[in-house]
N, C-alpha and C positions, 0 to 999 in steps of 0.2 A: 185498257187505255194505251193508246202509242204516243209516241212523239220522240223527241231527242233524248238525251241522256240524262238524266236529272241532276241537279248539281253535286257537286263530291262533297261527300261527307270528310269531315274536321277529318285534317293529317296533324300527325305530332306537332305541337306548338315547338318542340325543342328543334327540330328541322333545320338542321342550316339555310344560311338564305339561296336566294335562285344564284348561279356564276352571273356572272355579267359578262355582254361581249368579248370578242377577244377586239384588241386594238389594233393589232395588226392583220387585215384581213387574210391575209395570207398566211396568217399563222394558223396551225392545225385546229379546228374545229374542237369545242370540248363533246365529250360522247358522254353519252347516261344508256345505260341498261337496267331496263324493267323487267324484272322474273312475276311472271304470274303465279302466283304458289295458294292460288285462297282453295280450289277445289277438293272435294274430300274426296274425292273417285267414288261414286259408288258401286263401280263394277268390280273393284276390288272388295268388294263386302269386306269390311276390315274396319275397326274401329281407330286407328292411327291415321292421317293424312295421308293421301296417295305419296308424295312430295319425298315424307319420309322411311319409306319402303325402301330396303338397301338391294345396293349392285356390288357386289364385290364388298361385302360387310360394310360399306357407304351407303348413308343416305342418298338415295337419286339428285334430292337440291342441292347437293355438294360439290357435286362436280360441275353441273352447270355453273355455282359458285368461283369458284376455282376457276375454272375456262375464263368465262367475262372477266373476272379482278384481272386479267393479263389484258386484257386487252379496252376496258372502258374505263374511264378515270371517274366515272360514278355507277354505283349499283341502285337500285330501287325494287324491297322485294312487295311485293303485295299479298297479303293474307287472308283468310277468311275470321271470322271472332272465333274466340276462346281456341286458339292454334298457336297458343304460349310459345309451345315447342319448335314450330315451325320459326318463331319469331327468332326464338334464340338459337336457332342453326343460322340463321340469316346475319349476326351481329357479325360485325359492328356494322354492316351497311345497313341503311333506312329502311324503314316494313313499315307501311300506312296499311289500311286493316278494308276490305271491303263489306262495310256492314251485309248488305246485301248483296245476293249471288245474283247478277240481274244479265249476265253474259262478259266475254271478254274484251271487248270494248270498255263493259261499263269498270273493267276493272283495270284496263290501262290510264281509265279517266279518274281513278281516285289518284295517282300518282304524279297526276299533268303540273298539278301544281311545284313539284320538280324536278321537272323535262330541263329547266336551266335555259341556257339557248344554244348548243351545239345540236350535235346528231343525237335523236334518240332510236334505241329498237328496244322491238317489245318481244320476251323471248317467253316460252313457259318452263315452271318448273319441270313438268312430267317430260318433257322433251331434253333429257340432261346428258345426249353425250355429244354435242353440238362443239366443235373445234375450236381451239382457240383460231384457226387460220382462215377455218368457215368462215368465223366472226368478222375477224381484219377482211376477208371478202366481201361481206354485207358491206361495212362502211366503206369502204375503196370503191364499190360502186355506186353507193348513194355521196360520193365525192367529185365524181363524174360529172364534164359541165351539163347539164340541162336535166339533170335525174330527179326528179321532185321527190318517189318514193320506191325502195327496193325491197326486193323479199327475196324468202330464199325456197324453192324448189328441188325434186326430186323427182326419178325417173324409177320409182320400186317395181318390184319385182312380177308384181301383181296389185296392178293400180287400186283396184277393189271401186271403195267408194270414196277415195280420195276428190276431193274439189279438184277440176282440173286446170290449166292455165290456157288460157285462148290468147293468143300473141300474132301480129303482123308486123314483120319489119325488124326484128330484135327486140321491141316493145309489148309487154304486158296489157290487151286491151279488155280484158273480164277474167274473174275467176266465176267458173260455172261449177255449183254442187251437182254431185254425180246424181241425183233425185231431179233436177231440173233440167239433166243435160240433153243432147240430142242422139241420137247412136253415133255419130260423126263424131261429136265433141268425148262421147265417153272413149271413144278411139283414138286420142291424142294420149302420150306417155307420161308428157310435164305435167307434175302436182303441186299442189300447193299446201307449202309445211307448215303457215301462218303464221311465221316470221318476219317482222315489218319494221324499215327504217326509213325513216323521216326526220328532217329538221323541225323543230322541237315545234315552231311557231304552230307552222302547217300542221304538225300530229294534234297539237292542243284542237285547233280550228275544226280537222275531218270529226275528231272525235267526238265534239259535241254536236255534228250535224248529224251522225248516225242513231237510225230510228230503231225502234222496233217492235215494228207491222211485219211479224212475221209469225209463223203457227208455233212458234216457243215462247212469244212475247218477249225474247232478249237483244241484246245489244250485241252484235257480230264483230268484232276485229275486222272481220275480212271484207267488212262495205267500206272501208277506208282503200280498200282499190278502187272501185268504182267512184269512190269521190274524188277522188284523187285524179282519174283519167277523164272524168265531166269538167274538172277545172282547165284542162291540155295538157296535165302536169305530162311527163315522159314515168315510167313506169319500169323499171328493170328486173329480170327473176337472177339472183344466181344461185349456179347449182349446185349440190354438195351430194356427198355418198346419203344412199337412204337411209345404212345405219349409224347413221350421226342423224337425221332428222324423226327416226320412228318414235311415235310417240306410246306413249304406255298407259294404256287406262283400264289393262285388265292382268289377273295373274300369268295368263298366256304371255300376252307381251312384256310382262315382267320376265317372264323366262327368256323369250327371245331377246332380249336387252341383257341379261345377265352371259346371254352366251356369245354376244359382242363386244362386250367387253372381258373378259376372261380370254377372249382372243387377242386382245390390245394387248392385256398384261404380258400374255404368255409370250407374245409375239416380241415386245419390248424386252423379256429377259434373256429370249435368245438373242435378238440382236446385242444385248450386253454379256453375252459371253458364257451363259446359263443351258447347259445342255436338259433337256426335257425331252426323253427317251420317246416317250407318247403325248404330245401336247395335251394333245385333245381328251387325254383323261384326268390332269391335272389344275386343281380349280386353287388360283390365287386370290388374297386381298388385295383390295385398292392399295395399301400401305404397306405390300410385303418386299425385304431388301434381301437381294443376292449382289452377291459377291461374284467376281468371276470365278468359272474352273469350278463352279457347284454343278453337282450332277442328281435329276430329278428323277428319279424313277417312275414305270404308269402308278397310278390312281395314291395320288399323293392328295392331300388336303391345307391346303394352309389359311387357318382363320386371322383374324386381326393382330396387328403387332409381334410376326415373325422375323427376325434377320438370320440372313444363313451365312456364314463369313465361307472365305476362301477354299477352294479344295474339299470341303464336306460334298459327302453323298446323302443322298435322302430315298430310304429305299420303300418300297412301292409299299401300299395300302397302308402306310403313317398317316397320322393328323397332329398339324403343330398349331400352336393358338400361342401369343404371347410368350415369344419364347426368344432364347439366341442361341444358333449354333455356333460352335468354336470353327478354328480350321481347320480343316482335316476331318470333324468328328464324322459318324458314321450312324446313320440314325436307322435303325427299322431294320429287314420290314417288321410292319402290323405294330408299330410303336405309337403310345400317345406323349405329346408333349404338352401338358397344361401351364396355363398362364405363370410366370412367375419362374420357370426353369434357365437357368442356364448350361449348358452343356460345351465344357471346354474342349481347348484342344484337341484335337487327335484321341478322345472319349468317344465309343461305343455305345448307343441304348439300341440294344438289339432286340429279337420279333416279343410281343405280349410285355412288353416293360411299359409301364406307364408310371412318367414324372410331373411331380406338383409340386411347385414353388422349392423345386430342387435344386442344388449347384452341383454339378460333377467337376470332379476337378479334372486338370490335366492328363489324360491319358486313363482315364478311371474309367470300368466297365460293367455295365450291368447289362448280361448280355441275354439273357432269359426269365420272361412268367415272373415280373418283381413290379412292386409295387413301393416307390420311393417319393413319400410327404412330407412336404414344410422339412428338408434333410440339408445338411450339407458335408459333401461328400467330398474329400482331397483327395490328389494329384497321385494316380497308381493305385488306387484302392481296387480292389472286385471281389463285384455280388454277386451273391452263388444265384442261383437260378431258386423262385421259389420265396424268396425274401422280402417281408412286409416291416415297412415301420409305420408303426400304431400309433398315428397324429394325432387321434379327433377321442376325446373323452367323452365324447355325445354333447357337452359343449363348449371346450376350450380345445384348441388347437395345440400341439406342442412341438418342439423341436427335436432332430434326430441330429446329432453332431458326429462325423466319423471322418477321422484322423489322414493322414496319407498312409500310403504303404499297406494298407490294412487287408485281411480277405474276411469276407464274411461269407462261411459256409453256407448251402443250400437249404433252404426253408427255418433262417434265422428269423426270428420273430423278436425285433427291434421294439418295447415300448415306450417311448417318448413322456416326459420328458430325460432322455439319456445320451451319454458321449462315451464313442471310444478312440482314445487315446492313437498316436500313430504306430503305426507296425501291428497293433496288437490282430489277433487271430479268432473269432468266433467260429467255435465248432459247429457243422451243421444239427440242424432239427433243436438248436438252443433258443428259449425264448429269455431275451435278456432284457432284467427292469431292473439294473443299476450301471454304474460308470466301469468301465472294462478301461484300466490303465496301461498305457503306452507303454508295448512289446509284451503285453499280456496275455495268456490264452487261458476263453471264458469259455464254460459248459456251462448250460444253465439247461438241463432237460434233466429227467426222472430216468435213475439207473435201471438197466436192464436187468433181469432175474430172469432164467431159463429154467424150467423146472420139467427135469427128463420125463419123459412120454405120455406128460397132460396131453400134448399135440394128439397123439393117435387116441387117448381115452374120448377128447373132447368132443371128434368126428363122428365116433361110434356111438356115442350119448344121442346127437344130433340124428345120425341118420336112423336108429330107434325112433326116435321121437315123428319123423317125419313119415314112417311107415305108418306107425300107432295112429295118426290124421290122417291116413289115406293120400 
């Protein structure tokens, strides 16, 4: 069965009402942005939403989130059912639910109901690195006098099977699918990204005229050009870089999207003053903070929730996740920093040290093969190379307390829950499970006994034996 759009299914009764004109015609138009977010990708084979697959440890709908809140004074996300998740990434702005997948149109038309009356565009989630300035572009030409409706285009690199833009005059007069097009038409460069602004009235109207008589049996976004250009409306493309428009509907394109923005970031910390020895081996989060005068070394790692303050270095093949560098400190290489670590001042975690929910203090050093848990470590202390403290009881976690001033000889075997005092001295190869008091020196390992020339009987016992076996 064809025809128009079928009516929208019930939006949140709790909904604010629609804006109401502005009274001053000359006053700035109110805008609404609709994110399309209901598809599940199937090309993703993935059981999570396409939507919420991260870039830079971000979900994809967050940024496009982010973007628009700068620039629309209303959001409108649109969902698929049971996309809980997606819902509540989308809070606090509006998510109407589109029962059924019936095409992109039919899912800009569950939202119509609040388009408001300013400018609406209809953006999609999986398309999430789109500018905020992109944005202010779309409406600043759909502001233009005689513009009925604007969209936004791209000249990629390799058109492929992008819809193409067919235009006389500066004006938009078809988009033709590269399946339909002509060898001439698929010869044109401008694509079409299927980004579309219009005044609200007009969007509600196109939307319900669009059919779908077509071999998917759906409802197309992209016939709201063509209705649009049968009415006389004027039609405008504007242009934006292709990687703010590529869209992602498969793990492929997830990678390629991941390494455009990792370019953003990297690019953004050098311009703040962030020396990155080898950019292009250094992979940042969306939320990671430098400081100036940090120095990155190649193939660094930084997962969610890293700050690296002033003057630290970060030396090559580290991975920091949840963590804060001090100033000055000196991280790596081949160090891990797990969630929860703080590493002061002008502190050293040097190569094979890996810290968890640790604090170094002040100038404190662990600078080799140490493994420091749920610890907290003061101001001058250092750990020998070798040195575990024994957090996890298999199933309570516990605490390591160690003093300022302290040294903890190599292959100390710290068990938790214990403290030592400040100054005090652990001998190496000691494994200590009580409190070592301030300026104390603790042995906790089994006395030597040498017993003259077992050594040479023992060998000779041995290579008997291994004759006798052949």
């Amino acid at each position: 069965m064809t025809g128009p759009i079928p009516a929208r299914y019930p939006h949140d009764m709790n909904a604010p009402p629609l804006s109401a004109a502005p009274a001053d015609p000359l006053a700035p138009r109110p805008s609404t942005a609709v994110i399309l977010a209901a598809g599940m990708g199937t090309r993703m084979k993935s059981d999570q939403p396409k939507v919420m697959h991260p870039l830079a440890g971000r979900p994809m709908l967050r940024y496009l989130l982010d973007h628009a809140a700068t620039v629309f004074d209303r959001i409108v996300v649109v969902v698929g059912p049971g996309m809980e998740q997606v819902a509540a990434l989308a809070a606090p702005h509006q998510v109407v639910v589109q029962t059924e997948r019936l095409g992109t149109a039919h899912a800009a038309a569950q939202a119509a109901d609040l388009f408001g009356s300013g400018d609406v565009a209809v953006l999609y989630g999986d398309n999430p690195l789109i500018t905020p300035e992109s944005m202010r572009d779309l409406l600043a030409c759909r502001a233009m006098p005689d513009v009925g409706l604007a969209l936004m285009a791209m000249r990629p690199r390799d058109p492929g099977r992008y819809g193409r833009i067919v235009s006389e005059g500066g004006l938009v007069r078809r988009i033709v699918e590269w399946a339909d097009a002509s060898e001439q038409e698929r010869a044109i460069g401008l694509c079409n990204a299927g980004v579309l602004c219009a005044d609200a009235a007009s969007f509600r109207r196109w939307l319900s005229m669009v059919r779908n008589d077509n071999a998917q049996g759906e409802y197309y976004l992209g016939d709201v050009v063509a209705l649009a250009v049968a009415e006389g409306r004027q039609v405008r493309a504007v242009e934006a870089p292709e990687d703010e428009l590529r869209g992602i509907n498969s793990r492929a394109e997830l990678a390629d999207a991941e390494a455009c923005v990792q370019w953003r970031l990297r690019r953004a910390a050098m311009e703040a003053g962030v020396t990155l020895v080898a950019p292009e081996t250094v992979f940042l989060s969306a939320d990671t903070v430098f400081a100036p005068d940090v120095v990155v070394q190649p193939h660094v790692v930084f997962g969610p929730g890293v700050s690296v303050h002033r003057g630290a270095e970060i030396r090559a093949f580290s991975h920091l996740e949840g963590c804060v560098v001090g100033v000055g400190a000196l991280i790596g290489p081949y160090a891990r920093l797990r969630p929860g670590s703080d590493v002061g001042s002008g502190a050293h975690v040097g190569n094979f040290v890996e810290l968890k929910a640790t604090t170094l203090g002040t100038g404190a050093k662990a600078n080799h093969l140490t493994y420091l848990g749920d610890a907290a470590i003061g101001a001058g202390t250092n750990i020998g190379a070798g040195t575990i403290t024994c957090n996890y009881d298999g199933v309570f976690k516990h605490r390591t307390e160690i003093g300022s001033d302290c040294f903890i000889g190599s292959d100390a075997i710290l068990v938790a829950p214990v403290a030592i005092g400040d100054a005090a001295l652990v001998a190496a190869g000691s494994v200590i499970t009580e409190d070592v008091p301030a300026g104390a020196l603790a042995f906790g390992r089994a006395r030597q006994d040498n017993k003259d020339g077992r050594g040479v009987a023992m060998r000779e016992a041995l290579r008997r034996k291994k004759k006798e076996q052949g």
